[in-house]
N, C-alpha and C positions, 0 to 999 in steps of 0.2 A: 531472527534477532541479530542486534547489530553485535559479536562478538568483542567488539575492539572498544566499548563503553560499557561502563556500567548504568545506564538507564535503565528505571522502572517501567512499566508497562504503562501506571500512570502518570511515568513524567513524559513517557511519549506521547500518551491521547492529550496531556497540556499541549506540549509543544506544538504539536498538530492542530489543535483548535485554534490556538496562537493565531499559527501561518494562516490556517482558512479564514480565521476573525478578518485580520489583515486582506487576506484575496478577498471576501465578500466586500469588506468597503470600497476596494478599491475598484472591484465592478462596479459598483451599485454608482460609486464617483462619476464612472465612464457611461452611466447611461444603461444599465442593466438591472432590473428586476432582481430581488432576492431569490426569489421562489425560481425565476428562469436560470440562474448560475448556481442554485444548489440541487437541481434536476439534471444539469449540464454534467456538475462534478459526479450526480451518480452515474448517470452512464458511461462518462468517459471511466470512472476506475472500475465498473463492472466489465468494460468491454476490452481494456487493456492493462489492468492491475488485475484483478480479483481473480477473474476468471482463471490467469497464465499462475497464480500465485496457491488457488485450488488443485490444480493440475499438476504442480511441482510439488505441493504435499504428497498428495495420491501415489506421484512416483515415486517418492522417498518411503510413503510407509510401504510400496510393492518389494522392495529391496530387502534383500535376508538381513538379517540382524548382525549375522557376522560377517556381509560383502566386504572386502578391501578392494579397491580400484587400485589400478595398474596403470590407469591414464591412457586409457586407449579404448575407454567406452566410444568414445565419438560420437 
């Protein structure tokens, strides 16, 4: 979560559809299939968002509850 806003959870899934609304047209402008750039956008966020975003959960919930970092995890 972006700390530095107060955004809602659903003013993000807007915003977010917003921008996708906007990126589909403007494939679809350039000669691209609906259905081909909204199977495109899911692999790419499964293969380089989701997946890395899964992962950094996992390690944060591995972490004691009462860790303090030192800044020299590396």
């Amino acid at each position: 979560m972006n700390q530095g806003t107060t955004t809602t959870e659903g003013e993000l899934h807007s915003i977010i559809d917003e921008k996708l609304t906007a990126f589909m047209r403007e494939m679809q402008e350039a000669g691209w299939g609906a259905e081909d750039v909204a199977f495109a956008i899911d692999v790419v966020l499964r293969e380089r968002w989701i997946d890395r975003a899964l992962a950094h959960r996992a390690a944060r919930e591995e972490l004691p509850k009462d860790f303090v970092s030192d800044g020299n995890e590396g």
